[in-house]
C-alpha positions as a LaTeX table, in Angstrom:
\begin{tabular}{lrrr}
\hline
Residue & $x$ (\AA) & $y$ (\AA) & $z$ (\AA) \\
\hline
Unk1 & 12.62 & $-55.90$ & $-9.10$ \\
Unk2 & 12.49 & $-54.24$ & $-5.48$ \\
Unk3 & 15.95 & $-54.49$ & $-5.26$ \\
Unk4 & 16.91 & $-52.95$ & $-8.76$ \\
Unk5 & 14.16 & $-50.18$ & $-7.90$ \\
Unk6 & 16.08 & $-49.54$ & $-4.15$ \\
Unk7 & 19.23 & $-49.31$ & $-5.62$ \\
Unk8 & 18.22 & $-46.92$ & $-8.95$ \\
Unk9 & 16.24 & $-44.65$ & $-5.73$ \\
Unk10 & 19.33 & $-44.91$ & $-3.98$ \\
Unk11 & 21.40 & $-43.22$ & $-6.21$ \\
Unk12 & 19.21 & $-40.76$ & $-7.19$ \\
Unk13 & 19.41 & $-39.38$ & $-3.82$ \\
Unk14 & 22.79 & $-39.74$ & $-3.27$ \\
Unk15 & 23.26 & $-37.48$ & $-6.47$ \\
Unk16 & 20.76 & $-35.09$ & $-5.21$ \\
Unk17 & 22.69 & $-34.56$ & $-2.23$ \\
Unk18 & 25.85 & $-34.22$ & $-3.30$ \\
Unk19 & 24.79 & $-31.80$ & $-5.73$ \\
Unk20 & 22.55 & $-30.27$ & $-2.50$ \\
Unk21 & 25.35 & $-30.59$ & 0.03 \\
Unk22 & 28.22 & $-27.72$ & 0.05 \\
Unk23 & 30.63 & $-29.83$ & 2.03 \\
Unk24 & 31.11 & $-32.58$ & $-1.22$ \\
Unk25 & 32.67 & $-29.70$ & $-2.93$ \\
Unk26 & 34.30 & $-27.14$ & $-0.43$ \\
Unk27 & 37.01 & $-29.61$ & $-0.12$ \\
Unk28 & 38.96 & $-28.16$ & $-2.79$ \\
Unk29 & 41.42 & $-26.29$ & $-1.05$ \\
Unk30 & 41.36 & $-27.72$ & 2.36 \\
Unk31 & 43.30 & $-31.04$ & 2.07 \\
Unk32 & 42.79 & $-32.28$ & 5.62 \\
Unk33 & 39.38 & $-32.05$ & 6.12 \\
Unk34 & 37.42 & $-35.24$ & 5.78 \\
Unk35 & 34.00 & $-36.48$ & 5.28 \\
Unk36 & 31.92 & $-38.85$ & 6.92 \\
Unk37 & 29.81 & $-41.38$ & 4.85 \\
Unk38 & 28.28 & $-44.47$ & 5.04 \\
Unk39 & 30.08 & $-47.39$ & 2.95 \\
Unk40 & 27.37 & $-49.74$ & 0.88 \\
Unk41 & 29.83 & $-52.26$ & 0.58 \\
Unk42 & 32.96 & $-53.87$ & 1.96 \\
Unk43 & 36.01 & $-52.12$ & 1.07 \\
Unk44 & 39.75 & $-53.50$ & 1.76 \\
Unk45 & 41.81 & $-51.59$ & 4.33 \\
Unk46 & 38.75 & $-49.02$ & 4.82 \\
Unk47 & 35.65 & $-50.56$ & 6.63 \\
Unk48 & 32.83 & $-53.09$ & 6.13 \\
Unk49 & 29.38 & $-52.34$ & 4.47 \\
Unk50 & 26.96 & $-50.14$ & 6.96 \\
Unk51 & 29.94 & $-48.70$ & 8.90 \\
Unk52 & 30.80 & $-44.86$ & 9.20 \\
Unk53 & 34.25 & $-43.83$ & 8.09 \\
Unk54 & 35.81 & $-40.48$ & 7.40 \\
Unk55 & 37.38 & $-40.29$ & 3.46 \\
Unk56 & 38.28 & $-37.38$ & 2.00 \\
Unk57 & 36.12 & $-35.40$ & $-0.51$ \\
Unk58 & 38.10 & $-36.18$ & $-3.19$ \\
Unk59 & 38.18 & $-39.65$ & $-3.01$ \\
Unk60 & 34.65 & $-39.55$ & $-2.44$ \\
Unk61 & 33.80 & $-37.51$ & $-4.99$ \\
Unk62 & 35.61 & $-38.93$ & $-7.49$ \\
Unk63 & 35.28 & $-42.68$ & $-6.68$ \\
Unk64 & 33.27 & $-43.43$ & $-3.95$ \\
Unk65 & 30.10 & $-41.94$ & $-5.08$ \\
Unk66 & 30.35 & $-42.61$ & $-9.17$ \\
Unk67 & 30.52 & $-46.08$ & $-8.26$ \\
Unk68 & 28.12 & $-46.18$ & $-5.12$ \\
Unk69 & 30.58 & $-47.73$ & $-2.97$ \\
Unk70 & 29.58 & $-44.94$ & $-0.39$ \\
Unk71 & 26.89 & $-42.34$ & 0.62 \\
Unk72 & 27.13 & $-39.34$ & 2.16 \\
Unk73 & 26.02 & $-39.88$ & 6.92 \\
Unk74 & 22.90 & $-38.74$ & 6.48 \\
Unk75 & 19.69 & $-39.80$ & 8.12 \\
Unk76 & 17.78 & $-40.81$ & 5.08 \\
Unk77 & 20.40 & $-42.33$ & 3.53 \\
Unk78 & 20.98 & $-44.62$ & 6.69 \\
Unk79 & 17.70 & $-45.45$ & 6.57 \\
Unk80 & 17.93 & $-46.83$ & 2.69 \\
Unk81 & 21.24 & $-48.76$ & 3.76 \\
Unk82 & 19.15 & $-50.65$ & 6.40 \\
Unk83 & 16.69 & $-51.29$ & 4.04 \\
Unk84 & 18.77 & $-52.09$ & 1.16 \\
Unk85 & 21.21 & $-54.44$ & 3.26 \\
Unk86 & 17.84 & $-56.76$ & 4.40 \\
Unk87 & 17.52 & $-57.48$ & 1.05 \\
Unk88 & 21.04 & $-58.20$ & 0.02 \\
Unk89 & 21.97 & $-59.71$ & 3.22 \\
Unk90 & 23.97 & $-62.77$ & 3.27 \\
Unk91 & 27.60 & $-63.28$ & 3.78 \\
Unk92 & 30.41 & $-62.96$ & 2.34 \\
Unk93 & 32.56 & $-65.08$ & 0.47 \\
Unk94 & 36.35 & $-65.70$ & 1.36 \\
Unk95 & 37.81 & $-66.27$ & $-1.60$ \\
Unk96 & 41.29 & $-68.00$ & $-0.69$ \\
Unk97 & 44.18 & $-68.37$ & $-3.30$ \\
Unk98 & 45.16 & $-71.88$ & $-4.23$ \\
Unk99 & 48.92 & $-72.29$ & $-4.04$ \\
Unk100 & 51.35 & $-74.63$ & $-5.47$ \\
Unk101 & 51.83 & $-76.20$ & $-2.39$ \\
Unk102 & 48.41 & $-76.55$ & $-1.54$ \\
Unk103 & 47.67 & $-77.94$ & $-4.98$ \\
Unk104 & 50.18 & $-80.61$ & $-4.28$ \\
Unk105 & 49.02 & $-81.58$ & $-0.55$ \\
Unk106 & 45.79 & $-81.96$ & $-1.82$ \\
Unk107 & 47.14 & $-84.14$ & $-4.74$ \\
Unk108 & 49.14 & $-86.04$ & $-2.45$ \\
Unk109 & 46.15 & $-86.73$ & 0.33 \\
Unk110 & 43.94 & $-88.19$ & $-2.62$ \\
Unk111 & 46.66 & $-90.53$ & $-3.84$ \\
Unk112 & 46.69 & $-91.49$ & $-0.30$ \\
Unk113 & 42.54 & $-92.01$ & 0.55 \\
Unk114 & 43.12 & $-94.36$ & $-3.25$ \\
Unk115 & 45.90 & $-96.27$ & $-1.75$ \\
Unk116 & 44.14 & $-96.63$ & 1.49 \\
Unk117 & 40.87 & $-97.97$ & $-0.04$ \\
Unk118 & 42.58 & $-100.34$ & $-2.42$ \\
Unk119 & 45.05 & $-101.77$ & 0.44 \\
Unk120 & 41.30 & $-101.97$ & 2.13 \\
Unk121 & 39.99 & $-104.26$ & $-0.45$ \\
Unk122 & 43.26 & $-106.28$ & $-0.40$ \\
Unk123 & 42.95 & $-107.28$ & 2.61 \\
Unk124 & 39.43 & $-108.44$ & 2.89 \\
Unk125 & 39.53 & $-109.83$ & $-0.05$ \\
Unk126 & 39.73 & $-113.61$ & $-1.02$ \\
Unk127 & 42.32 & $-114.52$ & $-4.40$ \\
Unk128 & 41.03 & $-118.13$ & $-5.96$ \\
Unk129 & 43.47 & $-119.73$ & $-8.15$ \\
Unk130 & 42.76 & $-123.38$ & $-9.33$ \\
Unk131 & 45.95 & $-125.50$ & $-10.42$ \\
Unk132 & 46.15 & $-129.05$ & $-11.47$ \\
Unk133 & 47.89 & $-131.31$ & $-9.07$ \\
Unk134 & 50.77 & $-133.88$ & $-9.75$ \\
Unk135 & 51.36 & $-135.91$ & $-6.27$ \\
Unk136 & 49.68 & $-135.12$ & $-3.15$ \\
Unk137 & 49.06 & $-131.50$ & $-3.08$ \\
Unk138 & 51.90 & $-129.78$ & $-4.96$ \\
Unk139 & 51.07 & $-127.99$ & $-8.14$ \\
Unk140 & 51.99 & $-129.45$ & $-11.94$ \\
Unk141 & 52.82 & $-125.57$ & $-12.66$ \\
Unk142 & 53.96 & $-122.97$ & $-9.18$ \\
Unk143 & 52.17 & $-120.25$ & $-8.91$ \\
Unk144 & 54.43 & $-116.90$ & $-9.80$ \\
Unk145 & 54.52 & $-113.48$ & $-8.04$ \\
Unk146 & 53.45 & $-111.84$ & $-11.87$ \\
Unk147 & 50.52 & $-114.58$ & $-12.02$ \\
Unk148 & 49.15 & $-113.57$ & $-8.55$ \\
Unk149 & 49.68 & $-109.59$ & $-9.68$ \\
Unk150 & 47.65 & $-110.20$ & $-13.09$ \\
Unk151 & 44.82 & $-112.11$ & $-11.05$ \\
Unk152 & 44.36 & $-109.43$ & $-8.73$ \\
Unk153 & 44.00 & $-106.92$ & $-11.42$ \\
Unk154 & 41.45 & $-109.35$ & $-13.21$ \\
Unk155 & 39.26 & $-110.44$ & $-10.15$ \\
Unk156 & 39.37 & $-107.31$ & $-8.12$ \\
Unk157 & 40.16 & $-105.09$ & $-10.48$ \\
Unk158 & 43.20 & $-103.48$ & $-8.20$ \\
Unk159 & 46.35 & $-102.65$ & $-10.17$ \\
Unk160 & 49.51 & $-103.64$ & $-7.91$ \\
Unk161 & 52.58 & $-103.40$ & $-9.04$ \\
Unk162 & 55.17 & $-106.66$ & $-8.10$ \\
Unk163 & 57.28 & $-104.83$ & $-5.67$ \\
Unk164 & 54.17 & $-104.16$ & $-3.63$ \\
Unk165 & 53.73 & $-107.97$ & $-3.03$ \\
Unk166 & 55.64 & $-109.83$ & $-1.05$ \\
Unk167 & 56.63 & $-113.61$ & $-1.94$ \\
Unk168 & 60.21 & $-115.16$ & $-1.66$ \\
Unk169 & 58.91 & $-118.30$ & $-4.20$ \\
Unk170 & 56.40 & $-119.20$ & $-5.63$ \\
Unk171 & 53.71 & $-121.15$ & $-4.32$ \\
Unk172 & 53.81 & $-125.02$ & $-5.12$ \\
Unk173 & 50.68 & $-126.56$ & $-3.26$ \\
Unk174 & 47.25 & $-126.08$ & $-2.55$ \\
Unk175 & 45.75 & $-124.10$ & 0.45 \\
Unk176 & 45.28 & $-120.57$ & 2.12 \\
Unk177 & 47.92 & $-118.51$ & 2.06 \\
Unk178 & 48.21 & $-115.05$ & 3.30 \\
Unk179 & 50.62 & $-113.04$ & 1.41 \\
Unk180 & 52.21 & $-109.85$ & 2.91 \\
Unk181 & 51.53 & $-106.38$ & 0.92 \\
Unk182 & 54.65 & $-103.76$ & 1.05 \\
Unk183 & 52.75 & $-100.26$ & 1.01 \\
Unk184 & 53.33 & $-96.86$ & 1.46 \\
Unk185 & 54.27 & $-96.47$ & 5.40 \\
Unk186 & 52.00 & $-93.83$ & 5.10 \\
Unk187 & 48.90 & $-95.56$ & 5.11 \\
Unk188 & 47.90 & $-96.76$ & 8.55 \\
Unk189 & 47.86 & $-100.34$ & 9.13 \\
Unk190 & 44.68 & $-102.05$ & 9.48 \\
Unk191 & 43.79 & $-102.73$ & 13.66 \\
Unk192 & 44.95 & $-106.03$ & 14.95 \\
Unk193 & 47.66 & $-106.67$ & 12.45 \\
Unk194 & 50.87 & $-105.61$ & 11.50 \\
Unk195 & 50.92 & $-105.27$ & 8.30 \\
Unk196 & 48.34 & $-105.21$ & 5.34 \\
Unk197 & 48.01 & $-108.49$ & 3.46 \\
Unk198 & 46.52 & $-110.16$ & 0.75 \\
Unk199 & 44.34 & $-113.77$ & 0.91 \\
Unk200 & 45.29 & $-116.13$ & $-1.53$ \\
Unk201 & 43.24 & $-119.87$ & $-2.06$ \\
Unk202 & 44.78 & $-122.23$ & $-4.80$ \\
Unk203 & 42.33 & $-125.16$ & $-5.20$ \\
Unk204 & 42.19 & $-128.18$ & $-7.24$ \\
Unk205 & 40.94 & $-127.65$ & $-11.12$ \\
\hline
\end{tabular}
């Protein structure tokens, strides 16, 4: 409410001395001659709010003062500006212009922070597959590249596609096995290894 009440005194005054001060409307025929007035708020290409620039009548008569962009230098009217600019002080915003490109680096840096985590949780990971065995320790049934993709979408809930897993045949006996990953080179690799893996366990059923 002290705002709203500054701001209705404000203009009152401002009207009252324009229609008060001779120099708002001698400008008529002298095109050069400009005024000096305080601005109220931050105009492009033509100051910041509390500065003094010189505009010419016109411009302030006709747009400039309707709109109360601008007051005429006076010391009373400084004054109010003080006032008025403690109350609405705070700073302001940059409003930038999302482009195209940015749109798509910004696309392109989450895919990137998803792949990481997920290659992340790969590698610590642990994949438990049980088989039945025939002799010894191979496998009645090998354990397929699709088979290990499907588990790791079931058990860590991580959607790989095949060509991101690594395995020249499929696995025919029980143990650890540590199965290379083929991601994105642009995902840094994890420290102390040279490449991001996944941990796979086959046990006996």
């Amino acid at each position: 409410m002290a705002s709203a009440r500054a701001a209705l005194l404000l203009r009152r005054q401002c009207l009252g001395a324009a229609a008060a001060n001779p120099y708002l409307f001698s400008g008529h025929g002298l095109r050069y001659r400009k005024l000096e007035v305080i601005l109220t708020t931050t105009i492009d290409k033509l100051g910041k709010a509390g500065e003094v620039v010189k505009v010419a009548p016109g411009h302030f008569r006709n747009h400039l003062m309707p709109k109360m962009l601008a007051v005429p230098n006076m010391d009373k009217f400084a004054i109010l500006i003080r006032e008025q600019r403690k109350l609405y002080q705070r700073e302001e915003e940059v409003v930038k212009e999302v482009t195209k490109e940015d749109d798509d680096a910004r696309l392109q840096e989450e895919r990137l922070k998803q792949y990481q985590t997920a290659a992340k949780r790969l590698d610590n990971a642990l994949l438990v597959l049980r088989r039945f065995i025939s002799t010894g320790n191979e496998l009645r049934t090998p354990v397929t590249k699709d088979e290990i993709v499907s588990e790791v979408a079931r058990q860590l809930n991580i959607n790989i596609h095949p060509d991101n897993l690594h395995l020249q045949s499929p696995l025919v006996s029980l143990g650890e096995f540590e199965l290379p990953l083929r991601l994105p080179q642009d995902i840094p690799r994890p420290e102390g290894k040279l490449q991001w893996t996944l941990n796979v366990k086959i046990r006996r059923k």
